[in-house]
C-alpha positions as a Markdown table, in Angstrom:
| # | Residue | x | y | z |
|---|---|---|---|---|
| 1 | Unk | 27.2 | 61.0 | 17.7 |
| 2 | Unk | 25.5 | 62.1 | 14.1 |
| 3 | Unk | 26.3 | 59.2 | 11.4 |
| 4 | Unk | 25.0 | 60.9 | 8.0 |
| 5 | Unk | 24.9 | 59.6 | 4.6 |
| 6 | Unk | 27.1 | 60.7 | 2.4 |
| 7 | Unk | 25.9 | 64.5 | 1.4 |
| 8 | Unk | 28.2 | 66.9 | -0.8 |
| 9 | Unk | 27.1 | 70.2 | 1.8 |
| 10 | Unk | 28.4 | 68.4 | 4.9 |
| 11 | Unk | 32.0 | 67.6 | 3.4 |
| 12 | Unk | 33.2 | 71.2 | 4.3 |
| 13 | Unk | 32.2 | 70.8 | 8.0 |
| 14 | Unk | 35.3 | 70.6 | 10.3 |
| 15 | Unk | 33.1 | 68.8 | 12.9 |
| 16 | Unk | 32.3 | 65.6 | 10.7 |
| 17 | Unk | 34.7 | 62.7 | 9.8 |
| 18 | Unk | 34.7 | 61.5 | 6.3 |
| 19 | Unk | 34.8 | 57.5 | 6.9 |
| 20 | Unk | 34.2 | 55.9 | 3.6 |
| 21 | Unk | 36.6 | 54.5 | 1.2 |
| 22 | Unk | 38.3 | 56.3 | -1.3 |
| 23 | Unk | 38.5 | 55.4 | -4.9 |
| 24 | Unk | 41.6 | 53.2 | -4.2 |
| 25 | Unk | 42.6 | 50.6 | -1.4 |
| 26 | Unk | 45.8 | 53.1 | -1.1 |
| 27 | Unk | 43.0 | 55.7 | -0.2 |
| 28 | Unk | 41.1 | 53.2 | 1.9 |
| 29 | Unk | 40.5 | 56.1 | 4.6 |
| 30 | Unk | 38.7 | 54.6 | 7.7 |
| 31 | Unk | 36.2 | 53.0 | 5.2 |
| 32 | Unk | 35.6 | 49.4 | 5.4 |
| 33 | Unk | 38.0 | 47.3 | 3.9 |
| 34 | Unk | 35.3 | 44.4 | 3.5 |
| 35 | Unk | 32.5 | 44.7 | 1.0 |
| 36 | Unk | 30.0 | 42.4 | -1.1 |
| 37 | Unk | 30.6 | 44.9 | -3.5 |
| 38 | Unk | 33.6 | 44.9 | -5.5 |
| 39 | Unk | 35.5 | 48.1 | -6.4 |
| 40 | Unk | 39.1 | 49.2 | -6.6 |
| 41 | Unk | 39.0 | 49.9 | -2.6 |
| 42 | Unk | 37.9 | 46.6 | -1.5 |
| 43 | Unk | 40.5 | 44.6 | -0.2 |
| 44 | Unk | 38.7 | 41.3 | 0.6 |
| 45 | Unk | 35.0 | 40.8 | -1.0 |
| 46 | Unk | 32.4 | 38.6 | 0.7 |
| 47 | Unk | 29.2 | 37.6 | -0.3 |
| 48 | Unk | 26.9 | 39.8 | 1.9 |
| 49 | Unk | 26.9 | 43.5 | 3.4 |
| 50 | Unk | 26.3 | 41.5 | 7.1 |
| 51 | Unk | 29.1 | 39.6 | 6.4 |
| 52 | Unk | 30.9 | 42.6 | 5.4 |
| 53 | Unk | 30.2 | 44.2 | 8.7 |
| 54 | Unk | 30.5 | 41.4 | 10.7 |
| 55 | Unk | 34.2 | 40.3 | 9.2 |
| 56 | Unk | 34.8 | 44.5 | 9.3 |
| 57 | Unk | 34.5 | 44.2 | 13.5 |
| 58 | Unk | 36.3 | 41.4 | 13.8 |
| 59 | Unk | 39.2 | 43.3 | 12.3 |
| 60 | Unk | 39.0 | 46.4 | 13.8 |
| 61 | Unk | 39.1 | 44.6 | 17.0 |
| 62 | Unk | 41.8 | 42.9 | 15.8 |
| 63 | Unk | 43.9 | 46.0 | 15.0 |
| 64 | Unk | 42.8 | 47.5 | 18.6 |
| 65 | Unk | 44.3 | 44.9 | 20.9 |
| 66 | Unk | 47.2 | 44.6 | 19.2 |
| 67 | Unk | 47.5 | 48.5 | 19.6 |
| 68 | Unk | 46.6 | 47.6 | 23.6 |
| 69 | Unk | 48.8 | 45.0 | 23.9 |
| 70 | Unk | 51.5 | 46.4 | 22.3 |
| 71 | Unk | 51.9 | 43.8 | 19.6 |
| 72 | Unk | 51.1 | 46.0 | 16.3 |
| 73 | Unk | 54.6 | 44.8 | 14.5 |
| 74 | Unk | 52.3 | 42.0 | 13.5 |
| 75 | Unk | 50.2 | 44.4 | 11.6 |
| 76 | Unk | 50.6 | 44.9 | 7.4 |
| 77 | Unk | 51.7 | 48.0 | 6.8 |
| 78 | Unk | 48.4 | 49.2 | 5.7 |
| 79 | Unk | 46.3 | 48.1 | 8.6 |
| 80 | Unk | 49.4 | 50.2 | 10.6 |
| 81 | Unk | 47.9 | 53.2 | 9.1 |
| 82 | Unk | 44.6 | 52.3 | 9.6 |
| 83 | Unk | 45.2 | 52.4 | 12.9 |
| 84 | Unk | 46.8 | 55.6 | 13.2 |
| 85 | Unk | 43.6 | 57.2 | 11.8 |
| 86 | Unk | 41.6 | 55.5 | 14.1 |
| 87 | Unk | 43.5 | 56.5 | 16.7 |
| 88 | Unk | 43.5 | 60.1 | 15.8 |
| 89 | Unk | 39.9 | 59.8 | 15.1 |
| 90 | Unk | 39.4 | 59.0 | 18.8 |
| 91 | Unk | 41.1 | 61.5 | 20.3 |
| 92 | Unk | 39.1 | 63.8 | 17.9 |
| 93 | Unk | 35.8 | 62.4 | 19.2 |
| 94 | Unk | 36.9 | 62.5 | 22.7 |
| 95 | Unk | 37.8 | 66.7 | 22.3 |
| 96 | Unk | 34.9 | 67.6 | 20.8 |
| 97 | Unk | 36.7 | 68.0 | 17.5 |
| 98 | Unk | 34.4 | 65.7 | 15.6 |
| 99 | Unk | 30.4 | 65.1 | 16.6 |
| 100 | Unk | 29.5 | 63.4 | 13.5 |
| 101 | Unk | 30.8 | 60.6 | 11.0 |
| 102 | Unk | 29.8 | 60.5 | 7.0 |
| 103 | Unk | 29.9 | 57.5 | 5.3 |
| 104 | Unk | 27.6 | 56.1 | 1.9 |
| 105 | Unk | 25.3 | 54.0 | 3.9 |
| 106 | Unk | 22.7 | 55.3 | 6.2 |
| 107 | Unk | 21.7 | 58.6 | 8.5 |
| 108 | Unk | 21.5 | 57.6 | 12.7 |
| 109 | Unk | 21.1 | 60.7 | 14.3 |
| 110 | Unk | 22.3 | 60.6 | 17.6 |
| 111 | Unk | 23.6 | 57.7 | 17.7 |
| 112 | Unk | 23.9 | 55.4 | 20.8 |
| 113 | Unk | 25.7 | 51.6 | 19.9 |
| 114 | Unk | 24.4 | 50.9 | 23.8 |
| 115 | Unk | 21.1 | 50.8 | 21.9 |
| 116 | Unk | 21.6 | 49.0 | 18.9 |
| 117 | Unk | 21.0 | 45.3 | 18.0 |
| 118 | Unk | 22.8 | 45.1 | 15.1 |
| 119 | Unk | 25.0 | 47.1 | 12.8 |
| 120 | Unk | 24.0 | 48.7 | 9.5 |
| 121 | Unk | 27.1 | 50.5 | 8.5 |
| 122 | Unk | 30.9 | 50.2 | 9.2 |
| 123 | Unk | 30.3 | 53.7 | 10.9 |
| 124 | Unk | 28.1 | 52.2 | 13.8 |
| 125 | Unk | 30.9 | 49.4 | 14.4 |
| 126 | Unk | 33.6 | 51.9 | 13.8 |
| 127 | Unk | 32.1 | 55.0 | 16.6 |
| 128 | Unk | 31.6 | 51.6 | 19.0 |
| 129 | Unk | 34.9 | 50.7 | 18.8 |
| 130 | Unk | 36.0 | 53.9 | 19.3 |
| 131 | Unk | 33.9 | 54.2 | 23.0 |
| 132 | Unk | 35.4 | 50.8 | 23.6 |
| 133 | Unk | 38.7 | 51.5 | 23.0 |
| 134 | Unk | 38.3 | 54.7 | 25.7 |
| 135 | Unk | 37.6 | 52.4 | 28.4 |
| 136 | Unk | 40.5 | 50.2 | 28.0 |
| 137 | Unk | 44.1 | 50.6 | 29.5 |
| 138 | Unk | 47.0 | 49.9 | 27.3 |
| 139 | Unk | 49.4 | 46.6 | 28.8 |
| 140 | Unk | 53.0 | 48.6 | 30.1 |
| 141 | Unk | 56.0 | 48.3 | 27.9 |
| 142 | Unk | 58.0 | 44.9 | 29.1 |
């Protein structure tokens, strides 16, 4: 997987996945809704980008096993939707519809999150949950 920095000629290309915020928390995308930066798309603003990253997989993770155990009523609304991109983002990925992720941070070509020590960018965290998520099996409906 290609994570590029945001760049005007790639935003055409039906392969990559816009996953930075919008200019609104209503068009919060799959950006990250964590940031030491605040803007109108940040829901919750901490003091650091790690932190922002850090409290950015924590939720994520959070929204993916309620999705596997069936328990997503307890979801906002919002982070519902969230979800639903994610989800459709992953079944991109997994076609072949989408081989590269654009966000405003930094470029990692071919990236591999078996390789990386840390995170940089809510992209890495997002593509890792993403391969995660493929190797889990959702509980059965009780």
């Amino acid at each position: 997987m290609n994570i590029y920095k945001f760049n005007k000629t790639l935003v055409n290309n039906s392969f990559i996945a816009y996953v930075g915020r919008g200019k609104t928390m209503r068009e919060l995308g799959l950006g990250n809704p964590y940031s030491h930066k605040p803007s109108k798309s940040t829901r919750w603003v901490v003091t650091s980008l790690e932190e922002s990253i850090s409290q950015y997989r924590k939720w994520l993770y959070k929204l993916l096993q309620a999705y596997l155990n069936r328990q997503t009523k307890q979801l906002e609304d919002w982070e519902i939707l969230y979800l639903k991109k994610v989800l459709k983002l992953a079944k991109q990925i997994k076609s072949g519809e989408i081989n590269g992720l654009m966000c405003w941070c930094l470029d990692f070509p071919d990236y591999n999150p078996g390789s990386a020590k840390e995170y940089n960018c809510h992209a890495q965290v997002l593509y890792a949950a993403i391969l995660w998520l493929e190797g889990q099996t959702r509980k059965p409906k009780s």
